[in-house]
C-alpha positions as CSV (number, residue, x, y, z in Angstrom):
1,X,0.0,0.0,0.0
2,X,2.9,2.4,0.8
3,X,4.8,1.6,-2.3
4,X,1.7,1.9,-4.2
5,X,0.8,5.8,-2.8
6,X,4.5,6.8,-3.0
7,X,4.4,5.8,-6.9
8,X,1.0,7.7,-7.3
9,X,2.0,11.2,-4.9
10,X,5.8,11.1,-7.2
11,X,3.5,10.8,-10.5
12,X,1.3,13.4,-9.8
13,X,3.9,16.0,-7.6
14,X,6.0,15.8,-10.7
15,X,3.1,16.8,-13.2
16,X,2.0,19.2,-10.8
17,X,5.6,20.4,-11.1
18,X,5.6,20.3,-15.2
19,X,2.6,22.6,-15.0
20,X,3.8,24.9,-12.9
21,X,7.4,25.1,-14.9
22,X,5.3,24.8,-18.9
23,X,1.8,26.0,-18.3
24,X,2.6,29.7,-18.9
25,X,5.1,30.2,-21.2
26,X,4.3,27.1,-23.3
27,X,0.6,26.2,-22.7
28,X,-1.5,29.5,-23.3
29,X,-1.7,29.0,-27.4
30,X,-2.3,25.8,-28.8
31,X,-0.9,26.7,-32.0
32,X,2.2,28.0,-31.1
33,X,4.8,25.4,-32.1
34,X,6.2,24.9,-28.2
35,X,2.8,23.8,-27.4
36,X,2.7,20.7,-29.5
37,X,6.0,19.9,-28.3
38,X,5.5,20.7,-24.4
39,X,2.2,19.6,-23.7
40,X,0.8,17.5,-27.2
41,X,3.7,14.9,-26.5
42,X,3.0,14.7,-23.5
43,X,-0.7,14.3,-24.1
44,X,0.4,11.1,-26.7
45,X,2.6,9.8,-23.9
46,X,0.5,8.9,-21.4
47,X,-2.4,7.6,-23.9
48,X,0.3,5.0,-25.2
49,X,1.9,4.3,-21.4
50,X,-1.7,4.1,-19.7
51,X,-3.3,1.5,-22.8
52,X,-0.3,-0.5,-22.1
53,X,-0.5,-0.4,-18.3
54,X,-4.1,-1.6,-17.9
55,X,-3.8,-4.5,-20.5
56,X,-0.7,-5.5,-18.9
57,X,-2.3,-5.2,-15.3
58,X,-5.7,-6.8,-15.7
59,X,-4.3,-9.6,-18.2
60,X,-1.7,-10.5,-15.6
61,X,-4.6,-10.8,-13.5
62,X,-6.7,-12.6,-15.2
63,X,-3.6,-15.2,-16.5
64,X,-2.3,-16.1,-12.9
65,X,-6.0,-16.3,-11.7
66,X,-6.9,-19.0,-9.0
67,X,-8.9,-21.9,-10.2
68,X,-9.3,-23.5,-6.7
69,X,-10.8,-21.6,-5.1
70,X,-12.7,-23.9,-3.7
71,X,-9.6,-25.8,-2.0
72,X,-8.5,-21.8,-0.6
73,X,-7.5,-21.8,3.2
74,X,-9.1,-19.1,5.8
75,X,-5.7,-17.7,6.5
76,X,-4.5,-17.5,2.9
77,X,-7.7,-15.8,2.0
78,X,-7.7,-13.4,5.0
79,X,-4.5,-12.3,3.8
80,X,-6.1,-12.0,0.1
81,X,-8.4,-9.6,1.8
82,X,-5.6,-7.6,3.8
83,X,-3.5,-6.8,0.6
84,X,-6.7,-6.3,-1.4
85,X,-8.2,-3.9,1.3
86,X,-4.8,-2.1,0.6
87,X,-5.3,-1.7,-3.5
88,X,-8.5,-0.4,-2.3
89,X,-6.7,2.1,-0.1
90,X,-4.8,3.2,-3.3
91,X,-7.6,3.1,-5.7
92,X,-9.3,5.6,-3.4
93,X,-6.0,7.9,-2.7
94,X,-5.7,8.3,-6.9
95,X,-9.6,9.1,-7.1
96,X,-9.0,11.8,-4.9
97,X,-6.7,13.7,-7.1
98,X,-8.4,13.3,-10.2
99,X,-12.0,14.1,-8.6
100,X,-10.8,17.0,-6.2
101,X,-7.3,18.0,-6.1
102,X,-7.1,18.2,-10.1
103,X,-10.8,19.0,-11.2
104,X,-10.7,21.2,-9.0
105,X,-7.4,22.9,-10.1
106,X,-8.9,22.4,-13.6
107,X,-12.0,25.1,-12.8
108,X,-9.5,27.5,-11.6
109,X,-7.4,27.1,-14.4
110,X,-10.1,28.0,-17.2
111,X,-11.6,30.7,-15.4
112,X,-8.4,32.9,-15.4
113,X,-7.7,31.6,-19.1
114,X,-9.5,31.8,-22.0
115,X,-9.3,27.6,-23.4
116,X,-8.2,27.6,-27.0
117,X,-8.0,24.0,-27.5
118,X,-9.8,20.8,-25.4
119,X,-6.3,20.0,-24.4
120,X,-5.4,22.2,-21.7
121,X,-2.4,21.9,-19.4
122,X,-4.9,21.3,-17.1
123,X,-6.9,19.0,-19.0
124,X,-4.1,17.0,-20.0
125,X,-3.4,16.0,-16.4
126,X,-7.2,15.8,-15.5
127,X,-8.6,13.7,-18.2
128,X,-5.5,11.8,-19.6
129,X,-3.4,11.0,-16.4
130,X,-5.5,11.0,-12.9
131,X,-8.7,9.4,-14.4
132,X,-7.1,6.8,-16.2
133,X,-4.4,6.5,-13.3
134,X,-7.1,5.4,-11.4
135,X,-9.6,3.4,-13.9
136,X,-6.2,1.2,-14.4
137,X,-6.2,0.8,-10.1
138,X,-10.2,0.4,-10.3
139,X,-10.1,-2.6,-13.3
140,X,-7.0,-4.3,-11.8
141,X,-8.8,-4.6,-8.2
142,X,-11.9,-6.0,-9.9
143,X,-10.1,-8.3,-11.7
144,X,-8.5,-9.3,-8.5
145,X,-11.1,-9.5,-6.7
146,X,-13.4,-11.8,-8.9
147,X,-10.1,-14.0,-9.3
148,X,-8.6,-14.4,-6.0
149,X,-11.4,-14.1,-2.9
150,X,-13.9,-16.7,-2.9
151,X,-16.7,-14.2,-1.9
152,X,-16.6,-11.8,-5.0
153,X,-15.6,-14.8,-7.4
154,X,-19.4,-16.8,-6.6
155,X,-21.3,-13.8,-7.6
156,X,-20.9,-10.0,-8.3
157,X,-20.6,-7.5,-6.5
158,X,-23.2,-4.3,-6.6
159,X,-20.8,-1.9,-4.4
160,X,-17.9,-3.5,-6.0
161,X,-20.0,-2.4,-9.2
162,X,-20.4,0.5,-8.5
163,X,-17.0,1.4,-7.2
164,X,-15.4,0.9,-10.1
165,X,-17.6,1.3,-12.8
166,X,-19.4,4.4,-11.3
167,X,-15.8,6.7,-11.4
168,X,-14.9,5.0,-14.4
169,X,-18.1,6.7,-16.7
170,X,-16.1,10.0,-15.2
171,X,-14.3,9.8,-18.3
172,X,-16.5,9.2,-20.9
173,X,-18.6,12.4,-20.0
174,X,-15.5,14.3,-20.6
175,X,-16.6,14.0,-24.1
176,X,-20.1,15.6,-23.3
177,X,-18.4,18.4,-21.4
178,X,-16.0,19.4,-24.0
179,X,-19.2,19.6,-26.7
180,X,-20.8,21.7,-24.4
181,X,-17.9,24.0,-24.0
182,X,-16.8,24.1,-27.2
183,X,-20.3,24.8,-28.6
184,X,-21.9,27.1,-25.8
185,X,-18.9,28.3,-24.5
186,X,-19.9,28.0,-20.7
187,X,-18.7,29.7,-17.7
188,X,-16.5,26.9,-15.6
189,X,-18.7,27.0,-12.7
190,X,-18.8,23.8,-11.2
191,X,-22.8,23.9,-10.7
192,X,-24.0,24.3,-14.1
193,X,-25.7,21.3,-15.8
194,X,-23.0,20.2,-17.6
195,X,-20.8,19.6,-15.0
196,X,-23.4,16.9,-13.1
197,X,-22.4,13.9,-14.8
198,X,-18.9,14.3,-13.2
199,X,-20.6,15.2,-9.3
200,X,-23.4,11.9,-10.2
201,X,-20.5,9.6,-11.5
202,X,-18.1,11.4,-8.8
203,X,-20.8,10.5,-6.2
204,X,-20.8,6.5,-6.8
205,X,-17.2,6.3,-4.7
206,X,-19.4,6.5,-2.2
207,X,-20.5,2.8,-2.9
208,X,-16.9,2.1,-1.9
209,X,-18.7,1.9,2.0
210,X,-21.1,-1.1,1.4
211,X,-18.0,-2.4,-0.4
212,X,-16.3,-2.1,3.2
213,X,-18.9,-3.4,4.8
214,X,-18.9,-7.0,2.6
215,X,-15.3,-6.8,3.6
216,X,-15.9,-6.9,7.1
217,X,-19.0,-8.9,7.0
218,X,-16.5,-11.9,5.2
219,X,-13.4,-11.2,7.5
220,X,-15.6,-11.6,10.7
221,X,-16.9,-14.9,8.9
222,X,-13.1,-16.4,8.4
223,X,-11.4,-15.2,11.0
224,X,-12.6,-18.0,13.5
225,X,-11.3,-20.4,11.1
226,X,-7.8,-18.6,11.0
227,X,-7.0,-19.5,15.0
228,X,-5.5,-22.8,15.6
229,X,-7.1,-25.2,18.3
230,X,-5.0,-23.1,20.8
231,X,-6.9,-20.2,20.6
232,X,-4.0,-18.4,19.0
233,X,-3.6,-16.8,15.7
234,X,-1.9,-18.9,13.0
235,X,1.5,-16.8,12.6
């Protein structure tokens, strides 16, 4: 869990830190020359890196899945939940920065400057790195889950669902919200209509409690089977 939030805080510090040193002097007119080569490379970048990463992660997944589940012991499966519970504590670190730190960074942004192009300084980091940062985290946990703990492989999950597949449509109304600015050329005020698919889909992490709540329900369940017939915890 450490490694995994120290990966995500150096990713997104150092783009915080590439917008701060290229946003003004390179990233104000799209078709100035140094724009393409500041911020458009970098746009292509993370599209290639971030395809790559999620068919890499959720086909690993999927390859080394268990198919005995059935023959799984209580304390191998309580520590399947531990270091799943820990993914989960990622996945919900890296939804934070795409659904507050950097939307909300993003507002700011277009309401001192006038947007010339869909793909902002801001935008590029908003839409093309923290969402799909975390829809990579969200897939490869499902995957996980439905692969390697008994309980979500029998039948699926509606929190679980939700957790996942509720941030995920974040990024698909990214295509609604640029139509609407490009065509009614909207203030960037975080309560006008267009902006509710991101608070609805935003709103669905929420699910992420019940999700808890299974969690606990199956760990109470196991964890009598996990002490040996001394009455002491299996080391």
């Amino acid at each position: 869990m450490f490694m995994g939030l120290f990966i995500l805080i150096a990713i997104f510090g150092i783009a915080r830190w590439y917008q701060q040193w290229a946003a003004w002097d390179y990233g104000l007119d799209s078709t100035d020359p140094l724009f393409d080569k500041y911020w458009m490379t970098v746009f292509w970048g993370e599209l290639i890196v971030e395809v790559i990463l999620f068919f890499v992660f959720v086909t690993y997944f999927w390859l080394t899945r268990d198919k005995k589940l059935n023959e799984l012991t209580p304390r191998k499966e309580m520590n399947r939940m531990i270091h799943w519970v820990s993914m989960l504590a990622v996945y919900a670190f890296g939804f934070y920065f795409a659904g507050s730190f950097y939307a909300e960074q993003d507002a700011t942004w277009h309401q001192t400057v006038v947007r010339d192009t869909s793909f902002t300084p801001s935008h590029i980091f908003l839409f093309y790195m923290a969402m799909p940062v975390f829809i990579i985290i969200g897939f490869s946990l499902f995957t996980y889950a439905i692969t390697r703990l008994p309980v979500f492989a029998k039948r699926i999950s509606l929190p679980l669902v939700l957790t996942v597949c509720g941030p995920f449509m974040l990024l698909p109304t990214v295509g609604y919200n640029e139509w609407g600015h490009a065509f009614w050329l909207m203030e960037e005020y975080f309560t006008v209509p267009l902006h509710w698919g991101f608070v609805f889909f935003g709103w669905s992490i929420l699910a992420l409690a019940g999700l808890l709540h299974q969690i606990v329900k199956r760990m109470i369940v196991i964890m009598p089977k996990v002490v040996d017939e001394k009455g002491e915890l299996t080391s």
